[in-house]
C-alpha positions in Angstrom: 22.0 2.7 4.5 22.0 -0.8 5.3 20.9 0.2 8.8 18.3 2.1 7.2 17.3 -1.2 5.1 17.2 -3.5 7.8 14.2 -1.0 9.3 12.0 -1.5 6.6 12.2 -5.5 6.0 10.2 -6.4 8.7 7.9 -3.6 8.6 7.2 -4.5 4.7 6.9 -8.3 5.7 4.8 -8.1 8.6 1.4 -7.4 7.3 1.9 -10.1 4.7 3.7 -13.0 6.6 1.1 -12.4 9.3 -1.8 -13.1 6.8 -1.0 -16.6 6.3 -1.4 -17.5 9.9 -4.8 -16.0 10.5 -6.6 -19.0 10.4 -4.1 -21.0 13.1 -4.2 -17.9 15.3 -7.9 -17.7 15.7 -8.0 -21.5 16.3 -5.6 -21.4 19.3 -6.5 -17.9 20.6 -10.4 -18.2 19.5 -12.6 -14.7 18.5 -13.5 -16.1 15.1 -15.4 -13.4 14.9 -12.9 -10.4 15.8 -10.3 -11.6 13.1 -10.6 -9.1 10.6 -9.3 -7.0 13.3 -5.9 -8.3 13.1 -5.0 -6.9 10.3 -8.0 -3.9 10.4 -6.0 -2.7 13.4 -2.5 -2.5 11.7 -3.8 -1.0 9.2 -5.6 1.2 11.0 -2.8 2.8 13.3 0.1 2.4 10.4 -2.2 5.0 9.0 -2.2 7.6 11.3 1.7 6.6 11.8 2.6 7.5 8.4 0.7 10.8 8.4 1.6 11.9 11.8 5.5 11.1 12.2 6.7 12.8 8.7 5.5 16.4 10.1 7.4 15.2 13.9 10.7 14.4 12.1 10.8 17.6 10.8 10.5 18.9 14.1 12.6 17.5 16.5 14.9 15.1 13.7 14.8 12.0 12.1 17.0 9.7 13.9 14.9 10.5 16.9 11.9 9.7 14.8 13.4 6.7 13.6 14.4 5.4 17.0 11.4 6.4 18.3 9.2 4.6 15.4 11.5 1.1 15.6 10.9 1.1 19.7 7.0 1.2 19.2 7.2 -1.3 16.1 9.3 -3.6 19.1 7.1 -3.6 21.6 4.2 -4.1 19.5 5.9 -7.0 17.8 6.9 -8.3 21.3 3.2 -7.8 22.7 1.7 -9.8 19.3 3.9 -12.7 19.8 3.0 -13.6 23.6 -0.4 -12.1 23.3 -2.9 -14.9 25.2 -6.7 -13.5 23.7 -7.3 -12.2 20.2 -8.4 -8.9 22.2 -4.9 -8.4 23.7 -3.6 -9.3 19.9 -5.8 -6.8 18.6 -4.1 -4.0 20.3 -0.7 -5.3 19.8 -1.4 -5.4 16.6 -2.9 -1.4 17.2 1.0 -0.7 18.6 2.5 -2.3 16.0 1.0 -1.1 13.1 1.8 2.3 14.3 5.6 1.8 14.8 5.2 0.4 11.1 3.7 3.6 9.9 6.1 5.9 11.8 9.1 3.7 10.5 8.1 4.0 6.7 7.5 7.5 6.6 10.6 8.4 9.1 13.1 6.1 6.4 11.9 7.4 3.3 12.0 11.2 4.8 16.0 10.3 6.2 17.0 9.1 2.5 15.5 12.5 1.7 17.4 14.5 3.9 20.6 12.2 4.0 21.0 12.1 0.1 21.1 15.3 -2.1 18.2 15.9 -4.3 20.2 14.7 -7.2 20.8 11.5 -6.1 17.3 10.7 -3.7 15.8 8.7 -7.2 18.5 5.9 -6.8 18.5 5.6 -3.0 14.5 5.7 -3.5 14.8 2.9 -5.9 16.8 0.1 -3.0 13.8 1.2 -0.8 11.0 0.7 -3.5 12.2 -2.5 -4.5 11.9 -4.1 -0.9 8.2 -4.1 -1.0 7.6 -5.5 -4.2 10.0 -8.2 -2.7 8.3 -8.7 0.6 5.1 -9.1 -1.5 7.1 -12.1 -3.6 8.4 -14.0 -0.5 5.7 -12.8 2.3 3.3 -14.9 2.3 5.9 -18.0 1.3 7.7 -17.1 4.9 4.4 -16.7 6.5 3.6 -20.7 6.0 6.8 -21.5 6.6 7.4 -20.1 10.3 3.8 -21.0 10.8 4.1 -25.0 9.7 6.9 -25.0 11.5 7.9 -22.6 14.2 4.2 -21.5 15.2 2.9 -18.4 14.7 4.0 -16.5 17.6 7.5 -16.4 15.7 6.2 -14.0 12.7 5.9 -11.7 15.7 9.2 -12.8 17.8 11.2 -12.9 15.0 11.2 -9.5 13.8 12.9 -8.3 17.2 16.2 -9.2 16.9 15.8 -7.6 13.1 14.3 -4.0 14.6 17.5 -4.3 17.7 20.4 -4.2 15.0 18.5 -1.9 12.9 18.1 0.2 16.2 21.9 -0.2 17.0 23.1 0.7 13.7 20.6 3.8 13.3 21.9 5.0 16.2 25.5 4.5 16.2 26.1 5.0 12.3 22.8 8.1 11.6 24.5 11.6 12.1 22.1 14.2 11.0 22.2 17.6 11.2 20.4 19.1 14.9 17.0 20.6 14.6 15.8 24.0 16.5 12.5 23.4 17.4 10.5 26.0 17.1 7.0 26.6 18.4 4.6 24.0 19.9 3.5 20.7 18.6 0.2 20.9 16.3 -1.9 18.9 19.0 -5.2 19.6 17.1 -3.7 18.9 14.0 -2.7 15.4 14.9 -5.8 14.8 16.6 -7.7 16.0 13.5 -5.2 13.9 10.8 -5.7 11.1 13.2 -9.5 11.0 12.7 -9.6 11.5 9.4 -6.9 8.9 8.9 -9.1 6.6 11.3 -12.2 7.4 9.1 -11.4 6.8 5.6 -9.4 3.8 6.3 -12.2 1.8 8.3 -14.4 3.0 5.4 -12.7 1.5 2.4 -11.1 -1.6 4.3 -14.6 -2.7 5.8 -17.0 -1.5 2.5 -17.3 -4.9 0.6 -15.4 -7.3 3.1 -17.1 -7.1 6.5 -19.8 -4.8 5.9 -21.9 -3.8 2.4 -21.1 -0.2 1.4 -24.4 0.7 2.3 -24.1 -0.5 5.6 -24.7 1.9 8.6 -20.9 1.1 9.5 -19.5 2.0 6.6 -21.1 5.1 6.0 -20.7 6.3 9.7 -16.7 6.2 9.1 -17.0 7.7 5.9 -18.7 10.5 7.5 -16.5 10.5 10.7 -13.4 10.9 8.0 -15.2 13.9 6.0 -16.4 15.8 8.6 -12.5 15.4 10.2 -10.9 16.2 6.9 -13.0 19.4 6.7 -11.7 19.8 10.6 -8.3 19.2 9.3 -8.4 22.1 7.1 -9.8 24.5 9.3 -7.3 24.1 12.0 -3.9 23.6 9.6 -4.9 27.0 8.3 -4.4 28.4 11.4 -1.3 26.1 12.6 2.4 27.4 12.9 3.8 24.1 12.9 1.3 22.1 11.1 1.0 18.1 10.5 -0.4 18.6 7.3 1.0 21.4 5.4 -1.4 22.9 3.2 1.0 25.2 1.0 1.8 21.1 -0.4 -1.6 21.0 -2.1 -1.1 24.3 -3.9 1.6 22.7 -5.3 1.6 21.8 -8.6 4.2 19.5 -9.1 3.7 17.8 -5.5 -0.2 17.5 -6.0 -0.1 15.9 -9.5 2.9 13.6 -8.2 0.4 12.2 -5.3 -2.1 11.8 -7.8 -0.2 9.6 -9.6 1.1 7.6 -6.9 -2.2 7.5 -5.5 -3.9 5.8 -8.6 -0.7 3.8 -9.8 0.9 2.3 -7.2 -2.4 2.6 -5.0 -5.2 1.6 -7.0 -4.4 0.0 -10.2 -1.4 -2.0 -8.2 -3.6 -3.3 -5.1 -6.5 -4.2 -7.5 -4.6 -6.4 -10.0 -2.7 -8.2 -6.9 -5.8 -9.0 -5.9 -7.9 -9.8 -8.4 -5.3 -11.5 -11.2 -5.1 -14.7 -8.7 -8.8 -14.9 -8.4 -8.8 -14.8 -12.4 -6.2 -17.5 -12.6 -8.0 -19.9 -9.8 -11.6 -19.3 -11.4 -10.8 -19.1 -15.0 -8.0 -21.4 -15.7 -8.3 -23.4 -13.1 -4.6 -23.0 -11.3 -4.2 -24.3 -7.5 -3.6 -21.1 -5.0 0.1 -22.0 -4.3 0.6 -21.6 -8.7 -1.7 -18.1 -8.4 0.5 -16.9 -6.4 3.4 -17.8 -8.3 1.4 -16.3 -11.4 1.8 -12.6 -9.8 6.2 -13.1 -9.9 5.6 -11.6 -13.8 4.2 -8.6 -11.9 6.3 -8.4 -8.8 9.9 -9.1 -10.5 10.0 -6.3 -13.4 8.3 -4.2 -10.5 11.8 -5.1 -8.4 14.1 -4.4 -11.5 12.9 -1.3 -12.9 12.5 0.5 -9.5 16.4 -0.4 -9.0 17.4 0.8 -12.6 14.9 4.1 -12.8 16.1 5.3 -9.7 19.4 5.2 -10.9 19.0 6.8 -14.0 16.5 9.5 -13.5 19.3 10.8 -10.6 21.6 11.8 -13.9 18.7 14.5 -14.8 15.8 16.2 -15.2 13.9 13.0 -16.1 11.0 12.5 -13.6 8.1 13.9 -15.5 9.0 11.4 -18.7 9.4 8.4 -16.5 5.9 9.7 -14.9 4.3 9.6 -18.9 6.0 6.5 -19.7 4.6 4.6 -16.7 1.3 5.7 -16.5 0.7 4.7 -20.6 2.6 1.0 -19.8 -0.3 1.1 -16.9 -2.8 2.1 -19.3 -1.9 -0.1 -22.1 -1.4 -3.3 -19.7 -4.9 -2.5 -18.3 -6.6 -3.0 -21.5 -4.7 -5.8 -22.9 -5.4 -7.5 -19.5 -8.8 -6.4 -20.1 -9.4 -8.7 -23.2 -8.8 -11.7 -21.5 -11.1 -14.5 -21.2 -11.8 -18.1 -20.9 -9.8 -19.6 -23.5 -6.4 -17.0 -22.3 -3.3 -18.9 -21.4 -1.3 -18.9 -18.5 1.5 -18.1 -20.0 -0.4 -15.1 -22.4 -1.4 -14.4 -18.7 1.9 -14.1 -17.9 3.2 -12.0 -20.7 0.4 -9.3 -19.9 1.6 -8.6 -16.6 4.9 -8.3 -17.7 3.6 -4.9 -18.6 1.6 -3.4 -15.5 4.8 -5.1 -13.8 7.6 -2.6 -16.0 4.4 0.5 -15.7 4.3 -0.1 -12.1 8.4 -0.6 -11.3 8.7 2.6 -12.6 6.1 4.6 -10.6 6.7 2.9 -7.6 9.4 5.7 -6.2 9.2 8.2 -8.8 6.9 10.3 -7.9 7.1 9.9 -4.1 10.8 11.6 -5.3 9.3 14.3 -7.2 7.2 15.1 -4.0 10.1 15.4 -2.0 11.7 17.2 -4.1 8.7 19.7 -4.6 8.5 20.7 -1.1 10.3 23.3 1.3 13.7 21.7 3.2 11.6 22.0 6.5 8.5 20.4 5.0 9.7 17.2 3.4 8.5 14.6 6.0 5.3 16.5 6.3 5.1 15.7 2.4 6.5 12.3 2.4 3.4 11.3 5.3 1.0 12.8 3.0 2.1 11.0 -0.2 2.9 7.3 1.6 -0.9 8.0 3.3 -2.8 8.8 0.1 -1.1 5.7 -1.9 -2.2 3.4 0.8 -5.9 4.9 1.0 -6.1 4.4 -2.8 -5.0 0.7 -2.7 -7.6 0.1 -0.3 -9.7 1.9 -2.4 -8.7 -0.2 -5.7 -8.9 -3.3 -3.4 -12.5 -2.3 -2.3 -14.1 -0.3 -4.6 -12.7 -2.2 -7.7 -13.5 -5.0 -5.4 -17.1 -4.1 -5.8 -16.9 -3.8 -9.3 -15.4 -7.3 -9.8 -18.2 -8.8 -7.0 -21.0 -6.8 -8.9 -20.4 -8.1 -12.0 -20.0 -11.9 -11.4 -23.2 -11.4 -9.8 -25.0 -10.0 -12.6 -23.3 -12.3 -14.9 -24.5 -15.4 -12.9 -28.1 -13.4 -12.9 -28.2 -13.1 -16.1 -27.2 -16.5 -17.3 -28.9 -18.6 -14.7 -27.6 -22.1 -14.0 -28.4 -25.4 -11.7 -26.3 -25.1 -8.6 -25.1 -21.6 -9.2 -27.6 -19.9 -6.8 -26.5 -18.1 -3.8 -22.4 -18.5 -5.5 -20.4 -15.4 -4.5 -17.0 -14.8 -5.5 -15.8 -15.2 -2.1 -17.4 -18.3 -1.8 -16.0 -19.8 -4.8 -12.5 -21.6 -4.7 -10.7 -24.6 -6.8 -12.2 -27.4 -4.8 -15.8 -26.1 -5.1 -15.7 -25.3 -8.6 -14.6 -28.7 -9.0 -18.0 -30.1 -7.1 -20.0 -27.9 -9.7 -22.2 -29.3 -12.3 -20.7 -28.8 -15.8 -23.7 -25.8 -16.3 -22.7 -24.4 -13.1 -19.1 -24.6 -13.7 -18.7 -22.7 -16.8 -21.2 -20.2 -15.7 -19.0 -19.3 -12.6 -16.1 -19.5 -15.1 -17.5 -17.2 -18.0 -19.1 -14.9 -14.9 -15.2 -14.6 -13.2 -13.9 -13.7 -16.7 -16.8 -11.0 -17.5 -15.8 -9.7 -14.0 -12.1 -9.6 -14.8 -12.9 -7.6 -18.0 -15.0 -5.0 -16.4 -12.4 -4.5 -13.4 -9.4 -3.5 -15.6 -11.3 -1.7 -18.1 -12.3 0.7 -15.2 -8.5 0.0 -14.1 -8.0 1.5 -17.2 -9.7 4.4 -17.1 -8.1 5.2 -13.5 -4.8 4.7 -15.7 -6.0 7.3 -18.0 -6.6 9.7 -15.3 -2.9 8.9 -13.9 -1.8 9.6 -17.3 -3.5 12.9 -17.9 -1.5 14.0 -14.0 1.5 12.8 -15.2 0.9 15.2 -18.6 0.5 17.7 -16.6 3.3 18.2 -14.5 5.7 20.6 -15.4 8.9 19.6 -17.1 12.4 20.6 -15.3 11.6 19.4 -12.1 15.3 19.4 -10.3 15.5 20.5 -6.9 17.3 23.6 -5.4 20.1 23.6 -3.5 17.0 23.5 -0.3 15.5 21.0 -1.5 12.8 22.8 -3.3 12.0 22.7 -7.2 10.4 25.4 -8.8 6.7 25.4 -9.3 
């Protein structure tokens, strides 16, 4: 397990360590203008990995998988940290992103096949709370090998992390051998791929490098439909296929992703987002203390996931945690919806306390219940499909609620016209500029960033709701068979 672990940590730290040294990589490598592509290609490929590698590991086993996932996550890591032109970091980044999707979805399918159903909740809950972590102390690491190391090291240092991982997976793993049986679902994968491509390009570049509108965004939009419509057609027909549709018929797997999807996914990546733009614009906090704003959030997140996991494995308890996280969701996304100018930090503080317990409880829960919905031979094929669809949702939330929040500052600012406030965007506005402002200007950019806040988790809310009403609607009793399957 510790093997197992040791996988993950640098898989869940890249993405975020590497953020922090965007700006010192495009000055020494140059291609200022391709470096949304750093992390649009990651992104991108840990997609298709995630989708793609769940359905192979139930194939031909995990530990291969797993191997196989770590190797491609080393040599993309290796690539990225002696890369010499933002193009050849690009694609590095492409190969490494991959192994990253491969490596989550092979782990959390091996705790599913190495622990019994009974007993997948609290080996779930060690996995879930590593992310939350990575999110505390990933950007903190980030500066710190970048001030002092360079950045080349965020890449270089994960390898001697992914060699003992590999060691240990392969010397320690025994799983049961696999018969193969039939051919790999080539169209399938090519199919998922596009799709996968597709929607993520559309909701990572709608808002941030291209307006939703834009020729761009819709062209990937379309590219992802017309490949999810492909998708179906051919996994119909497949013997072996990536995507299993049997999961989406489902009850208890479907409503389970749905949940995932809009808790963990969408709610989650919004409010990460946006609370530290609230607490720079609003009440006036540097970015280090934002940051530090989000630990009310990230640490109950850390506990619960530890504690639920451990005591939803003593029952038949998923479809009440489910309720009761979804409503602390819903009731934290109004409360944090009343908050204005005049809200504290620490009142602040005490509101995310709740999205932070709602969240910590959803984080692995229903990715469990998922697992435990599907046939023995289909659980990675499930696991890719759930891990996929919460990452396309927290793009949405990050983009579409995005929208939302940019929409509304703008129609504030509009609407209550001010001297020096024309042509202010959110993204444009930070500490040191709204400290320039004229006293008009000012507090219209801070009343405009607090109407903005309101409207986002108001709609956060409703998305809540809609979690809620899935979670209501699973069916109660939800252990798993002696295969691995619960009753429907």
């Amino acid at each position: 397990m510790t093997s197992l672990v040791l996988a993950l940590v640098p898989v869940q730290l890249d993405s975020l360590v590497a953020a922090t040294a965007v700006p010192t990589i495009a000055g020494d490598l140059g291609g200022f203008d391709r470096i949304s592509w750093v992390a649009t290609s990651f992104l991108l490929t840990m997609a298709i990995g995630m989708v793609v590698s769940g359905r192979l590991g139930d194939m031909f086993g995990r530990r291969k998988m797993l191997l196989t996932a770590q190797a491609v996550f080393f040599v993309g890591s290796l690539w990225s940290g002696v890369s010499t032109s933002m193009t050849e970091l690009i694609l590095a980044r492409a190969v490494q992103g991959l192994g990253a999707g491969m490596t989550a979805t092979s782990l959390l399918a091996t705790v599913a096949e190495v622990a019994p159903p009974e007993k997948r909740s609290r080996y779930q809950g060690i996995f879930g709370a590593v992310a939350p972590l990575s999110m505390i102390v990933g950007p903190w690491v980030g500066g710190l090998i970048t001030d002092h190391l360079g950045w080349r090291w965020i890449f270089l240092l994960n390898l001697p992390l992914v060699a003992i991982a590999m060691v240990g997976i392969g010397a320690l793993l025994r799983l049961p051998k696999r018969q193969t049986n039939g051919r790999v679902d080539i169209a399938g994968l090519a199919t998922v791929s596009v799709a996968a491509a597709g929607t993520v390009l559309a909701v990572s570049w709608g808002g941030n490098q291209f307006a939703w509108l834009s020729w761009q965004v819709i062209g990937a939009a379309v590219i992802g439909l017309l490949a999810i419509v492909a998708t179906v057609m051919v996994e119909r027909r497949a013997d072996n296929a990536v995507l299993p549709l049997d999961l989406f018929r489902n009850r208890s797997a479907l409503l389970s992703m749905l949940v995932l999807a809009l808790g963990p996914g969408a709610v989650m990546m919004a409010a990460m987002n946006y609370l530290p733009v609230f607490s720079q614009v609003v009440q006036g906090h540097s970015a280090s203390n934002s940051g530090l704003l989000l630990l009310p959030m990230l640490l109950p997140t850390v506990a619960v996931a530890m504690l639920i996991g451990a005591w939803t494995s003593s029952g038949d308890r998923f479809r009440p945690v489910l309720i009761a996280g979804t409503a602390a969701l819903t009731v934290a996304c109004v409360l944090l919806a009343t908050m204005g100018v005049g809200t504290s930090g620490l009142l602040t503080a005490l509101l995310m306390l709740g999205i932070g317990v709602g969240i910590g409880l959803l984080f692995q829960t229903p990715l469990v219940l998922v697992q435990n919905s599907a046939p023995a031979g289909e659980v990675g094929a499930a696991t890719g499909a759930a891990s996929f669809l919460r990452m396309v949702f927290g793009a949405i939330g990050v983009g579409g609620l995005g929208a939302v929040f940019s929409g509304r500052f703008q129609s504030y600012l509009a609407d209550h016209p001010a001297p020096g406030t024309a042509g202010l965007t959110v993204a444009s506005v930070d500490p040191n500029r709204l400290t320039a402002l004229p006293a008009p200007a000012k507090d219209a950019v801070v009343h405009a960033a607090a109407s903005a806040n309101s409207t986002l988790f108001w709609i956060a809310g409703v998305v809540a709701v809609l979690a809620l009403l899935a979670a209501l609607a699973l069916p109660g009793g939800r252990r798993a068979n002696s295969s691995g399957q619960a009753a429907r």
